[in-house]
Every structure is written in C-alpha cells, then in structure tokens.
LOTOR-988912 format. One record per residue (C-alpha): residue number from 1; x, y negated, z negated. Coordinates in steps of 0.2 Angstrom, whole numbers, plus 5000, padded with zeros to 4 digits. Layout:
<rs>
R     n      u      v      w
R   NUM      X      Y      Z
...
</rs>
This chain:
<rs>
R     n      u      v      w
R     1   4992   4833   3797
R     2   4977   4830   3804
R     3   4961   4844   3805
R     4   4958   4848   3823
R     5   4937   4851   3821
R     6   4930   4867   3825
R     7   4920   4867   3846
R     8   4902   4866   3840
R     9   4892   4876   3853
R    10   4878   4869   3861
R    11   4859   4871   3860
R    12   4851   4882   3872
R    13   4841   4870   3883
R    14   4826   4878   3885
R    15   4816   4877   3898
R    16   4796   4872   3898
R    17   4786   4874   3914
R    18   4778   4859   3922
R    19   4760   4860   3919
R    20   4748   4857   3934
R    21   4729   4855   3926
R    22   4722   4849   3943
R    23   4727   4864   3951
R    24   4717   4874   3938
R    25   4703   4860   3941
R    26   4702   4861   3958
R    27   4704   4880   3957
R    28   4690   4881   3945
R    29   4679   4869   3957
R    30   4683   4880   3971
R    31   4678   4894   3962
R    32   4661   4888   3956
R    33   4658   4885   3972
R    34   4660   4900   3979
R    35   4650   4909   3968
R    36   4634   4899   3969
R    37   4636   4900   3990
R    38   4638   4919   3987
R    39   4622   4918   3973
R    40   4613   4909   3985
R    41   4615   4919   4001
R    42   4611   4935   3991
R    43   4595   4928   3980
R    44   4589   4921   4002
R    45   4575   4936   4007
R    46   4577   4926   4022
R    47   4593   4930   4026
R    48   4589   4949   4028
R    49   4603   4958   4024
R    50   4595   4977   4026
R    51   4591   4970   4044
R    52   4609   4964   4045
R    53   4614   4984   4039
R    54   4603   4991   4051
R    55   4612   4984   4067
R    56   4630   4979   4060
R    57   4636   4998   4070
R    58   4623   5001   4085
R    59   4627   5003   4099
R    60   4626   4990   4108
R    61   4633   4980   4096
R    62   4648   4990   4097
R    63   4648   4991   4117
R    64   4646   4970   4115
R    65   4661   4971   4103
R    66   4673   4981   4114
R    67   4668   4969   4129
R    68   4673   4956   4120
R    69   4691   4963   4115
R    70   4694   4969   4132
R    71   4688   4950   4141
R    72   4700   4942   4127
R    73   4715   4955   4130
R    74   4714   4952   4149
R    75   4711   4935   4151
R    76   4724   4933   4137
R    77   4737   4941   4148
R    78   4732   4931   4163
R    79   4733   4916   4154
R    80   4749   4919   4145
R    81   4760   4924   4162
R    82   4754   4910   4172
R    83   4758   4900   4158
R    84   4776   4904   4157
R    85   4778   4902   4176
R    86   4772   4885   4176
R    87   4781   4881   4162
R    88   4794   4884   4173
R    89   4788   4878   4190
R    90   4785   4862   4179
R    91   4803   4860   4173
R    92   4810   4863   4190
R    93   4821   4851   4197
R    94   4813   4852   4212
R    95   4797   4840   4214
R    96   4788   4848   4224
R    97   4788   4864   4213
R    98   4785   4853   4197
R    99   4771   4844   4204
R   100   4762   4859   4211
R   101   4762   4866   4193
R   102   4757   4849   4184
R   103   4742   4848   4197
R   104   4738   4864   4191
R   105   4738   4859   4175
R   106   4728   4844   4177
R   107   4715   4851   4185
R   108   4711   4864   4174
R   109   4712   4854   4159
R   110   4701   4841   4165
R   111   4687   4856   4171
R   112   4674   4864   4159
R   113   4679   4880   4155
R   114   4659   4885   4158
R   115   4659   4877   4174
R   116   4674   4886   4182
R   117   4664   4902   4174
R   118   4650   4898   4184
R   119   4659   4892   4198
R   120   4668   4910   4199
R   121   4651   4918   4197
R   122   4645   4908   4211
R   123   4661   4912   4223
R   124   4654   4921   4234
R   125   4643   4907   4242
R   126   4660   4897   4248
R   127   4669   4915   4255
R   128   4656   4928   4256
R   129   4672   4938   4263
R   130   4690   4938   4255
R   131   4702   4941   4267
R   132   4720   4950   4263
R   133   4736   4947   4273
R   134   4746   4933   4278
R   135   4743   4915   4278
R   136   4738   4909   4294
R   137   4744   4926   4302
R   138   4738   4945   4301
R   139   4723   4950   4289
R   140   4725   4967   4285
R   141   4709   4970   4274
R   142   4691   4963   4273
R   143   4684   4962   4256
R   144   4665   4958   4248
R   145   4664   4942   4237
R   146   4649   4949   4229
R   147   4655   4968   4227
R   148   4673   4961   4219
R   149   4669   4949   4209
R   150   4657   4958   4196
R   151   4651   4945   4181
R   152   4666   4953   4173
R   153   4677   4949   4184
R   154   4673   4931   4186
R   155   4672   4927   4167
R   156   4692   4935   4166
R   157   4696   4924   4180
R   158   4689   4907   4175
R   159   4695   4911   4156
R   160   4712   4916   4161
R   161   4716   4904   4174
R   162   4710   4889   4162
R   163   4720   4896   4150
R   164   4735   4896   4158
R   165   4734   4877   4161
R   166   4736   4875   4140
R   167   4748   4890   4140
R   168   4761   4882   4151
R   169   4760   4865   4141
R   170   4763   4876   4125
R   171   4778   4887   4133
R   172   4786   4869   4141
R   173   4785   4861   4122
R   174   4794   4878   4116
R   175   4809   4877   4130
R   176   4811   4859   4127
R   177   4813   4865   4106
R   178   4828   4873   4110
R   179   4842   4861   4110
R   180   4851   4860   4128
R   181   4868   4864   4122
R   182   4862   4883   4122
R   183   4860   4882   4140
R   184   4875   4874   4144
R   185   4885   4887   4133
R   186   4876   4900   4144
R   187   4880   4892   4161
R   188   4898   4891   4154
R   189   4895   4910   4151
R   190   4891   4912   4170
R   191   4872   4915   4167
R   192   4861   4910   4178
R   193   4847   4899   4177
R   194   4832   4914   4177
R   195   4844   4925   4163
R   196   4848   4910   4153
R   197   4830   4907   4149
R   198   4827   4926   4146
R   199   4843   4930   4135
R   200   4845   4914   4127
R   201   4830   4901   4128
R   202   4813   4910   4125
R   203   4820   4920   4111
R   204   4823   4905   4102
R   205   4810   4895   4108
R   206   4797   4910   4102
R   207   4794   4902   4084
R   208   4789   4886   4094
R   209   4776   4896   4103
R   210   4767   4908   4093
R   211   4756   4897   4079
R   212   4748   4887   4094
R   213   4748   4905   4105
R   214   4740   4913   4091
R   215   4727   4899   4089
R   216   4723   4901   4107
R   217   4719   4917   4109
R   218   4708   4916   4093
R   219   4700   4903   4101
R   220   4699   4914   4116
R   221   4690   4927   4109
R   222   4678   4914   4103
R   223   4676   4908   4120
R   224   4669   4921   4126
R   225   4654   4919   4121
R   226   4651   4906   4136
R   227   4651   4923   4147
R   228   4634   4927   4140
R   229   4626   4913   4156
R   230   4632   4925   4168
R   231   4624   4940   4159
R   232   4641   4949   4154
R   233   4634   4958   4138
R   234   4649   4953   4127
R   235   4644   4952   4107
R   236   4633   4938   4108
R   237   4622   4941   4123
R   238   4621   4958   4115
R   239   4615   4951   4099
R   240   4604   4939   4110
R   241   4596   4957   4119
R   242   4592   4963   4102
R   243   4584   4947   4094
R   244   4574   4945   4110
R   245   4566   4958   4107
R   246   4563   4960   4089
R   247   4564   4942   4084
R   248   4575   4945   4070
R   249   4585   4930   4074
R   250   4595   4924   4061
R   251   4599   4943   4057
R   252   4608   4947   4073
R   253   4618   4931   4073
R   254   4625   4937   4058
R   255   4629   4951   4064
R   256   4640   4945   4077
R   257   4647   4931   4065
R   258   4653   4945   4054
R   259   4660   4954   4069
R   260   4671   4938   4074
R   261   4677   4935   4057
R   262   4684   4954   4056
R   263   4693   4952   4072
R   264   4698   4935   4068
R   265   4705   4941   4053
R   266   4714   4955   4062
R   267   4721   4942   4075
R   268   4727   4931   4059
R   269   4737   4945   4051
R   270   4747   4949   4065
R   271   4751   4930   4071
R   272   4755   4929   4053
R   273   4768   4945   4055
R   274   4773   4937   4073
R   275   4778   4920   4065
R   276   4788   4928   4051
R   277   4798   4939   4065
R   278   4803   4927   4075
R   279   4808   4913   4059
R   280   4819   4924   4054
R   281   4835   4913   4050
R   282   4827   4897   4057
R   283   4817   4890   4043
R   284   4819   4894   4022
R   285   4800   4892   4019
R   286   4792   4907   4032
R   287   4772   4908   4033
R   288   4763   4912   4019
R   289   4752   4928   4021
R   290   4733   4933   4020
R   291   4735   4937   4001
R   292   4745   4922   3997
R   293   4733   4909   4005
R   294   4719   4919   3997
R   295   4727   4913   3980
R   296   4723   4898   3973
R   297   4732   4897   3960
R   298   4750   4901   3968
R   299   4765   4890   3967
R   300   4769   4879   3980
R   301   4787   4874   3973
</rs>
C-alpha cells in the first residue's frame, strides 16, 4: 500500500518594498535648496523685511487688495457667462449664430488685453454719449461716456469681455468631452436642446472645465495688475503709491508678491476641492491636495 504524503504548507511570501533612492536624492536636493534660498533671503539686510512688516496690513495696501478681489470676481463672472453663451452660439447649427461667436472670439484673442483696457478707458472719445433704446428706433435715455465708465468700470469691461473669448473655447472643448450618445438618449427622452445641456451635458462636462477655469481666473487676478495704467489703485499701483514716495522699492513689491501668493493659494485649494467634486466616479486617480503636493516624499504608485 502506498503512503499518501502529508500537504506541506507553503512559505509565507513575504513582501519587500521596492526601494526608490532617487526619490530620497532628489528630495534631499530639493531640500538643500530650499534652505540656502531661505538662509539667503533672511541673511539679505537688503531685502528689509521690518519694512516689509510695517506695510504688509496698511491700509492702502488692504484697500489695493479688496480691489483687486472684487476686479477679479466681476470680471470673472463676466468672462465666465459670455463664455458659455458663445460656447453655444459657437456650436449652433446655424451659421450665422456660429460665426458671430467665432468672430468674437477671434477678435479678442488676437487683441492685447492692455490695449482693450486702454481702449475702454478712452471710450468716451468715440461715443461721448451712450444711448439706450432700440436699434435704429426710439432712445429712451441719454447716458455720459465719461461719468459711466469710471477707470473701474473700464478695466472690468476689457478684462471680462477678453475673457470671455478663452472662456468659450474652454466651455466648447468641455461639451464636446461628453460623448454624444448622452444627448441622443436625452432627445429620446423629449428634452429639449437648452434642458439637455443643463441636465445632462454641463454637469458632465464640468471635470473638463474646472483645471483650465481655475487656471484662468488665477491668471485673472494676476492680470489685474495691467489696471494700474489707468490709475485703478488695485494691489500693485498701491504698492507703487507707497514706494513712490518712500522709495522702498523692493520692500512694497514684496509685499504685494506676498499678497498674491496668499490669494493664489486660496484660489488653488478650492479649484483643488472643485476638481475632486465634480471627478467623482469618472476617474480612479482624483487631484492630489495642497498637503500631498507639498510632500516630497509621497508615493506615486
């Protein structure tokens, strides 16, 4: 009779992590780095850091701040409504509504931002008088060029109406994203063309559009700056007031710096939070954080 051998049980695997030295390398470089920029900027007398302290929370530095959050908000808004219209005019069927909005486009992509700041600024020297009514009919009010469009007014105009040229090219790439079978399972449905996109495209197509609509209105509230040549006393013409008159240059443009960064930084968390909403369920890797980016030792795997 023949011996049935006893199931020998097999070794535990066990499991050794890959190691990664050129991440700790490059870490380390990083590092380094870092801390001699840091040991450098605080060893500079030049940089004058008690000067920086003394105007980071005056007044007109924080009036200059609020301006600029406000310009950016508005002309945000602006730039972001127009956009989706003419996403929409551009996708029309109809040429004539298609080609108005890539016209549009075109031309305010292919103008200096500064320029059209200018040229609002200037406005009243083509139409010293708006008029309000209906084309080539009645006028029912008479408006001053020069008393309505205030320097604030012009610079929300040129940076909202440019903006709404780059908007519509990013809302067009996001409605395109969604694959056309949605739209012909909502037609089936009996939705209409205008419910269609609210209920079923835009939601979908909002993971395509927040990174570059973040980007841009971080770029916006950079762009603001190029206010200052029509005297709108956002951050940096405010810092520029200062240092005109003090001379403490390189101070008061750190100042400002400083104040972009915070609000940047502020702007980054919440596209961050944006994008992870809306990738809910549409992609297995969502942004990584503030904290996580901040790490650079973290796992990429």
């Amino acid at each position: 009779m023949t011996e049935v051998a006893e199931p020998v049980e097999p070794d535990q695997i066990k499991a050794i992590p890959v190691r990664h030295p050129g991440r700790w390398i490059a870490g380390g470089i990083i590092i380094l780095l870092f801390a001699a920029l840091v040991d450098s900027m605080t060893r500079n007398s030049r940089f004058e850091w008690g000067v920086v302290g003394q105007y980071f929370f005056t007044g007109r530095i924080l009036g200059g701040l609020l301006l600029t959050v406000e310009l950016t908000a508005t002309s945000m808004a602006i730039g972001i409504a127009l956009g989706v219209a003419l996403a929409v005019m551009r996708l029309s069927p109809n040429p004539l509504v298609s080609g108005s909005s890539w016209l549009y486009v075109w031309f305010f992509r292919g103008t200096p931002v500064l320029v059209q700041i200018l040229f609002w600024f200037n406005i009243a020297a083509l139409y010293p008088t708006i008029a309000v009514g209906i084309p080539f009919g009645p006028q029912f009010a008479h408006l001053n060029a020069t008393t309505l469009i205030t320097p604030f007014i012009a610079g929300m105009l040129a940076l909202g109406l440019n903006e709404g040229a780059y908007m519509a090219e990013i809302v067009r790439a996001g409605i395109i994203s969604v694959d056309e079978g949605q739209t012909e399972a909502a037609q089936a449905l009996g939705m209409n063309r205008l419910l269609t996109l609210r209920r079923i495209v835009l939601p979908q197509a909002m993971r395509v559009i927040i990174p570059p609509t973040g980007n841009e209105t971080i770029s916006m509230l950079k762009t603001t700056s190029l206010v200052s040549v029509i005297a709108v006393t956002e951050l940096t013409y405010s810092a520029q007031l200062i240092y005109s008159v003090n001379y403490e240059t390189i101070p008061l443009l750190i100042v400002a710096s400083i104040w972009y960064l915070i609000v940047t930084t502020v702007l980054s968390v919440g596209q961050v939070h944006l994008e992870q909403h809306f990738g809910r369920g549409a992609s297995r890797t969502l942004p990584a954080t503030m904290r996580q980016n901040l790490n650079p030792f973290r796992s990429y795997a």
